[in-house]
N, C-alpha and C positions, 0 to 999 in steps of 0.2 A: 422615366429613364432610370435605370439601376444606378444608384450611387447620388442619385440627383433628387432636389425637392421644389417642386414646382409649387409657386403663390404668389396669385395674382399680376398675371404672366412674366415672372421674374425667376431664375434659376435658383438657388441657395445651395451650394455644395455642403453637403452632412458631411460632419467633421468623422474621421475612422481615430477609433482607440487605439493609442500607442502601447495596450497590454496586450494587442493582438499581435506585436512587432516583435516576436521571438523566432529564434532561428530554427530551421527545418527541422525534422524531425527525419533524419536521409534516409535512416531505413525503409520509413514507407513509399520515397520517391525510388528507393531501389524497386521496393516492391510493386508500384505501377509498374514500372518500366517492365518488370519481368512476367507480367501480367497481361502485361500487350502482347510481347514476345510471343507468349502461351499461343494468345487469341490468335495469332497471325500463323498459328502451326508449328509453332517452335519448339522443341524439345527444351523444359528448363528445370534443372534444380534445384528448387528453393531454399537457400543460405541465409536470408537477408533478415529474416523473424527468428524468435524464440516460439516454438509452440509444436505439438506433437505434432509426428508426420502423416499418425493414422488418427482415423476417427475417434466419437464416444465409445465405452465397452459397453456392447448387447443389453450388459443389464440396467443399464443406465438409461439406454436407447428405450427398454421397455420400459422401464418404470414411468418414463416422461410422458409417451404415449398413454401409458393407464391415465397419468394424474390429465391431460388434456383430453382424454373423452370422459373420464369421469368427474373431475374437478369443476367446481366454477370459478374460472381464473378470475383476480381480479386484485387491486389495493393491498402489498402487506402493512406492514408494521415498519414504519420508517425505519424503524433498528433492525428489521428481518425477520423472517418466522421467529417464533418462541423455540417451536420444535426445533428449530435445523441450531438454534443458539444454543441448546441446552444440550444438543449432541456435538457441537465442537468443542462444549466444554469440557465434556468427554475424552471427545479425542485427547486432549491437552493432559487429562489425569492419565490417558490408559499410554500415551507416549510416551510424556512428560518425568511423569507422576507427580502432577504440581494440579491443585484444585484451582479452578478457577471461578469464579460467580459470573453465571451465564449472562447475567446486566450490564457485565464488563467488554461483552463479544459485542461487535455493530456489523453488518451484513451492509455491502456497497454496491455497484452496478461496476466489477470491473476493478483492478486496481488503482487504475488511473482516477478513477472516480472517488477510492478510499482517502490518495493524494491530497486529492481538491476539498475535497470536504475536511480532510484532517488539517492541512496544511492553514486552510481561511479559521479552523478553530483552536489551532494554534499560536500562528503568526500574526503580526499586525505588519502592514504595510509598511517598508524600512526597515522591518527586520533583520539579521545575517543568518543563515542558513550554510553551516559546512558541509560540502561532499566530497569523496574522494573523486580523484579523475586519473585513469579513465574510471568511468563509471556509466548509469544510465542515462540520458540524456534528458531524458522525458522529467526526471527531478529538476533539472534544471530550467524547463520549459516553462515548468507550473507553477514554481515560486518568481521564477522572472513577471509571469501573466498575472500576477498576484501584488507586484510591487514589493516581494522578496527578495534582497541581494542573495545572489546563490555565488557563495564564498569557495571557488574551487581549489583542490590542494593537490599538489601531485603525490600519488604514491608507486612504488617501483616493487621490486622483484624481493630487494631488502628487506619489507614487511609485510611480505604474503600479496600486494596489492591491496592493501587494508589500512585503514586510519589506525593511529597510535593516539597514546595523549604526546610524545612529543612531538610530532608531526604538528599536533594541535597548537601545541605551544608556542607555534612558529608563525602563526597565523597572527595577520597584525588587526591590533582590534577588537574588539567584545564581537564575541558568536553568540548566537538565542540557541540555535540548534544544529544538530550533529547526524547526520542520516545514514545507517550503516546496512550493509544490505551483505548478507550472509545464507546462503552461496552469494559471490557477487553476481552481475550482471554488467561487461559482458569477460570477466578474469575466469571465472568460476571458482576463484577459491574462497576457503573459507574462515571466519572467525572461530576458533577456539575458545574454551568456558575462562581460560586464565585470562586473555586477551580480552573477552568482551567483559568480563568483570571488571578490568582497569578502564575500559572504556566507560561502564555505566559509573562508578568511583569518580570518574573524572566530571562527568555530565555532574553527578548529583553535587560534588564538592563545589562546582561553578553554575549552577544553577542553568546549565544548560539544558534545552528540551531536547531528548533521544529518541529519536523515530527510527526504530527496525524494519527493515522489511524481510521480511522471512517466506519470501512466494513462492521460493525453488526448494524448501524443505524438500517437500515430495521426492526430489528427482537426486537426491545426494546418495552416492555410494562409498562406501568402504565407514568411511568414519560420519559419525554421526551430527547434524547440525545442532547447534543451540539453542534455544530460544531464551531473549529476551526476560521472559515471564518470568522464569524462573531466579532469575537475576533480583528482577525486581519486588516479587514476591517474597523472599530472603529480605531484601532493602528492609521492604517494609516493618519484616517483626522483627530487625535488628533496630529500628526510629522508632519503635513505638515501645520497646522495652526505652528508650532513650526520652521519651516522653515527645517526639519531634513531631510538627504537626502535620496533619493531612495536606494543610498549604502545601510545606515543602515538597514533599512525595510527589505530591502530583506534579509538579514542575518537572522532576528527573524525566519523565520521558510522557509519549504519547498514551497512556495508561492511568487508568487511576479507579477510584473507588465507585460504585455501581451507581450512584446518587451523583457521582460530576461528572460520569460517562453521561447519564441522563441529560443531565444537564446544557453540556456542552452541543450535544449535536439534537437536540430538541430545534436550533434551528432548520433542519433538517425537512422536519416535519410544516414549518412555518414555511419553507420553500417552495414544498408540495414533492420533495423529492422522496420517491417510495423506490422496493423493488432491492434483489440479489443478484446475485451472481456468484459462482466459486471457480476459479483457475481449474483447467483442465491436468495440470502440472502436480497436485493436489490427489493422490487417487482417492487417501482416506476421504477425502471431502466429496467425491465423487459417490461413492460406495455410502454415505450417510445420505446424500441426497436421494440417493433409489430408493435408503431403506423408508426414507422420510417419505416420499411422492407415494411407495407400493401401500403404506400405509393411510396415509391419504385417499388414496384411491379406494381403498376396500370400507370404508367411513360411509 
């Protein structure tokens, strides 16, 4: 019987994890509901997700097909191709113009997947965790599922819908970390370079871990998003003219030096957990993938 453990004809109810006990995730009960609708003949909408309206582009379409009749799919590199690592790093100078060492990029199955694995190599159990709210929900799912207080803070019209440091400062309590997602999701606005500087300032002065998520780069118009790196990369040979040590550094946020990236998600590997993925949201990342697969494929 499902839920049941039968021995030696005696019942024993299997106890369920109270990490499983996190609150819905509504979007996707919207998204059943509008799903049946569909099926039942229904003319619907779809409002309820983030994600493009139309398909892959052509060239993308072809390139995957080449790499799957010509490729032999199988096992990557717990961290992800080489190849596809050493063209985001890429991307990151010809965007950026900030270098990045490709040791430092990690390839995950999925966002939500990046989360989970970033969050358990982050966080210990009882940790705090600040998020702004409104915000994504899904952060708060997987640090709850995790045995991380997810420390919610309201932010308003006032400050763009964005964390501040004094926002932070109102927060009662020691915070481990600070998750700042720039476009937001679901405000859409964005963090500016002055703004996220005071933020990362703030993280490194309090030894706070700063987790960016940066997923909606792709899809920003008019003015340009930030990233992170660039922040942090500055940090770095401003600490290191200062003599401050690699400890510290890597503490400022989810980043750090190509030897404690290794390090850190080598459990990873010990999991058995392989394999990529890249946001549809993402074109450059899309257009590196084809060039990466057509290549592949003519090998």
């Amino acid at each position: 019987m499902a839920g049941r453990f039968w021995c030696i004809g005696k019942s024993m109810a299997l106890k369920v994890s109270r990490r499983g006990s996190i609150p819905p995730f509504i979007v996707m009960d919207v998204l059943r509901a509008a799903n049946e609708r569909a099926a039942e003949g229904h003319d619907v909408v779809h409002l309820e997700v983030g994600q493009p309206s139309t398909g892959a582009p052509s060239r993308v379409l072809e390139a995957a097909k080449a790499a799957i009749d010509t490729d032999i799919l199988g096992y990557t590199d717990a961290l992800g191709l080489p190849e596809l690592r050493q063209g985001l790093a890429g991307h990151y100078e010809d965007t950026h113009g900030i270098t990045i060492d490709a040791g430092r990029i990690v390839l995950t199955v999925g966002s939500s997947g990046a989360f989970l694995l970033g969050f358990l190599s982050a966080f210990e159990a009882g940790d705090r965790v600040a998020l702004a709210s409104p915000g994504y929900p899904a952060y708060r799912n997987i640090l709850s599922a995790l045995g991380v207080e997810a420390v919610n803070f309201l932010v308003g019209a006032e400050t763009n819908f964005q964390p501040t440091p004094a926002l932070l400062d109102r927060i009662e309590g020691v915070i481990d970390g600070l998750i700042v997602t720039s476009p937001c999701n679901p405000t859409g606005t964005m963090v500016n370079k002055v703004e996220l500087a005071s933020l990362v300032d703030y993280c490194r002065e309090r030894r706070i871990r700063l987790i960016s998520d940066e997923i909606y780069h792709g899809i920003t118009y008019g003015e340009a998003a930030e990233t992170v790196q660039d922040l942090y990369l500055a940090g770095r040979k401003a600490e290191a003219m200062e003599a401050v040590p690699d400890e510290f550094i890597d503490e400022m946020a989810l980043l750090g030096p190509a030897d404690r990236i290794r390090e850190r998600y080598k459990a990873w590997e010990d999991c058995g957990i392989t394999g990529i993925t890249v946001s549809s949201s993402q074109p450059e990342a899309l257009e590196l993938m084809a060039d990466l697969a057509g290549s592949r494929a003519n090998v």
